[in-house]
N, C-alpha and C positions, 0 to 999 in steps of 0.2 A: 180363416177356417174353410174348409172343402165343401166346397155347396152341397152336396149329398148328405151331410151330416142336418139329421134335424134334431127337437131341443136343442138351439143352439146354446152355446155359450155367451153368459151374457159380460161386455168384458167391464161394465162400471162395475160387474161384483169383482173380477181379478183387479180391478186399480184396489179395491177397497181390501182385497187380501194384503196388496203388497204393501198399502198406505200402516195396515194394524201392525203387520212388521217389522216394519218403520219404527212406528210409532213405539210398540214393545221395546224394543231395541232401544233408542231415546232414552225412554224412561229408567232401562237398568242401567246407563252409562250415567244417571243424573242422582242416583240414589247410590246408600253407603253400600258395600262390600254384603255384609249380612243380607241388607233389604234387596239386592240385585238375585240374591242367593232362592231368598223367599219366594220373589215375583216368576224367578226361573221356574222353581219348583209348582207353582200354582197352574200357571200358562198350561205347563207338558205335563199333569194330571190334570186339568180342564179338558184341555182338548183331544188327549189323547181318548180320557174317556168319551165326549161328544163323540169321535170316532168311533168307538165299540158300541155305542147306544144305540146309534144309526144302521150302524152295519149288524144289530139286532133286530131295530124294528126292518128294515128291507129284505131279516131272514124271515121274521115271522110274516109278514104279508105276501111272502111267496108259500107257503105255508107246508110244502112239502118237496121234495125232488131234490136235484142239483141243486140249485138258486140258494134255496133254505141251507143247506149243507155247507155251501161257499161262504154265504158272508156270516151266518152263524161260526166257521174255525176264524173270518175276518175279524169280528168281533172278540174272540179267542182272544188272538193274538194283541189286540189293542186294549185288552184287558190284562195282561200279563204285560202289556208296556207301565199302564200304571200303577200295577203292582211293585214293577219293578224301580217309578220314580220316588213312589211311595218309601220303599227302600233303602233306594241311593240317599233319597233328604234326611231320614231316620238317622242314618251311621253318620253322616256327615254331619249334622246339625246336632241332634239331640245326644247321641251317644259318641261323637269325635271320633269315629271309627274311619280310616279312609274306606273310602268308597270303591276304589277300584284299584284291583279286580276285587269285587267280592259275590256275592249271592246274589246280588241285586243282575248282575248280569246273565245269570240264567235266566234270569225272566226277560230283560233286554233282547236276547239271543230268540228265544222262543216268538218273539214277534215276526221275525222271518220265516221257520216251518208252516208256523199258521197261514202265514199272505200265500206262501206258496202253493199250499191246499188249495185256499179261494183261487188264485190265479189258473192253477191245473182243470181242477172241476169246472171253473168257466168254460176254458178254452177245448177239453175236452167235447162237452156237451153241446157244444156249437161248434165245434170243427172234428174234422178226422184227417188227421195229415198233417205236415210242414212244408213248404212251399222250402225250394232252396235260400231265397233270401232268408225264411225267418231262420230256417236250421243255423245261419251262417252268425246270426241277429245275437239266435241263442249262445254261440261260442265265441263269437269278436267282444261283447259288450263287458264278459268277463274279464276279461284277457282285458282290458281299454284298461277298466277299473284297476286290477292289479300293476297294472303298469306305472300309471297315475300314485298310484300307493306306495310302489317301492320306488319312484321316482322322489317324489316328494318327501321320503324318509331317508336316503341318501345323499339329498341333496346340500347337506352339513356339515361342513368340513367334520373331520375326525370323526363319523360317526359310529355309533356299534348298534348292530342289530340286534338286539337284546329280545327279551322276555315280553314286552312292550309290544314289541313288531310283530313278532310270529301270533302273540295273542290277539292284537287288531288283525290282522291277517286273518282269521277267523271268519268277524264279525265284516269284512269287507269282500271277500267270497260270495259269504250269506248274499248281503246287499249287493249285489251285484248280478247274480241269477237270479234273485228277486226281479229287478230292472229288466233284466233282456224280456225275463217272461210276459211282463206286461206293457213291453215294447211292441213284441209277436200280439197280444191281445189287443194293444189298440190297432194294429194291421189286420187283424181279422175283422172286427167290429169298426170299420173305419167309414163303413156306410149305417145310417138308420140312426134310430134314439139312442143307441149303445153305444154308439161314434162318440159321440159327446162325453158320456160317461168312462170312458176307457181314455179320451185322451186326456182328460183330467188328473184321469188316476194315475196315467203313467206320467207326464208332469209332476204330480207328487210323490209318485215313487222316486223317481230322478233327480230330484231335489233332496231327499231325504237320502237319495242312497250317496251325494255327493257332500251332504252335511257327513257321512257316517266316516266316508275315506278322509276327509278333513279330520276329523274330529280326532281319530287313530292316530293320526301322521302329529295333535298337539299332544296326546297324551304321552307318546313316545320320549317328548323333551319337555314335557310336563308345563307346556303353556297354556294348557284348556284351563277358562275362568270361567264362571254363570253368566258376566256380562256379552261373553266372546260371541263375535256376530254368528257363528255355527248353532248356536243355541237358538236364536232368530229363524236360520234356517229350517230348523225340523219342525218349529210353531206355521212357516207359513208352509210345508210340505203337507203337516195335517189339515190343514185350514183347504187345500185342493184337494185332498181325500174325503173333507165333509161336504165341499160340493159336490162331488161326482157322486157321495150318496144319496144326497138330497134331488139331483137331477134324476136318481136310479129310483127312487116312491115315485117319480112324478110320471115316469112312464109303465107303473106297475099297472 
């Protein structure tokens, strides 16, 4: 880590993020179909809400301005994720409905308008300008993403781009200028308390936004299962968002 960076990161909590994902993961591979289903469903409204809680209480003790504004839409957004898992387990479990696409991913979808508020409002309020790199940060990382996507969904003998493709194409856009922006933010904030805080959060953005192009590229040929290690990955991407909140009280 860049010695200018204070709060540092401490890394026996990242062994112990990566050991519970592990660990999660294990456990759905060792249980039947149904109970892998359950455990999935509890984890990604667990924590996604611990995400929204957080990124409330770090709006309310900033208690007005920017700050408030940002991670109050952060919390938004992470509350409309468990809305939205809330949803997907409902059709899927209780009433046999597939799941996708249906309503549940409007709320899915609406997780990225919100981060991108939070992200803008930071980055505004503590910068004015783009440096060349980051303008460059902002349009390569898109374009990485989409590539990686239509790679990876073409890569199948005979395949067709269907209704599948262009509909993750969406939601892999989203996730994707999501990541650039808080790439630029952890470059802005890459000295002081907020150093730590930013590159946490863009490690869990980046993770999450690579679980999301994964995720697009199984549902295409309908290989995504609750056990599938991509499911593991968006549990330990929030689990780096709830750090870099918890490091964000600690220098209020």
């Amino acid at each position: 880590m860049p010695d200018k960076i204070s709060n540092p990161i401490n890394p026996l909590v990242i062994i112990g993020i990566l050991s519970l994902g592990i660990g999660i993961f294990v456990s759905m591979n060792v249980v039947s179909e149904d109970d892998a289903g359950a455990i999935a469903s509890i984890f990604a409204v667990f924590l996604a809400g611990v995400v929204a809680l957080f990124s409330f209480i770090v709006s309310k003790q900033n208690d007005t301005g920017i700050l408030a504004k940002s991670y109050f839409s952060l919390g938004l957004g992470f509350t409309a994720y468990v809305i939205a898992e809330l949803l997907y387990y409902s059709m899927e479990t209780l009433f046999g409905i597939e799941p996708y696409p249906s309503v549940a991913d409007i709320f899915f979808f609406a997780v990225y308008p919100f981060t991108l508020i939070h992200l803008i409002l930071n980055i505004r309020f503590f910068h004015s300008g783009f440096s060349i790199f980051q303008k460059i940060t902002l349009v390569i990382i898109p374009i990485i993403a989409l590539v990686v996507y239509v790679a990876l969904s073409i890569s199948i003998p005979d395949t067709e781009l269907g209704f599948d493709f262009y509909y993750g194409l969406i939601f892999v856009v989203a996730a994707s200028v999501t990541l650039s922006l808080s790439i630029v933010g952890a470059v802005i904030f890459k000295e002081g308390a907020l150093g730590a805080v930013w590159l946490l959060l863009v490690i869990g953005l980046m993770i999450n936004a690579a679980g999301d192009v994964w995720y697009y590229h199984l549902e295409i040929f309908g290989e995504y299962f609750d056990a599938h290690p991509v499911t593991v990955i968006w549990y330990v991407a929030n689990l780096f968002i709830i750090y870099a909140l918890i490091k964000h009280l600690k220098i209020i």
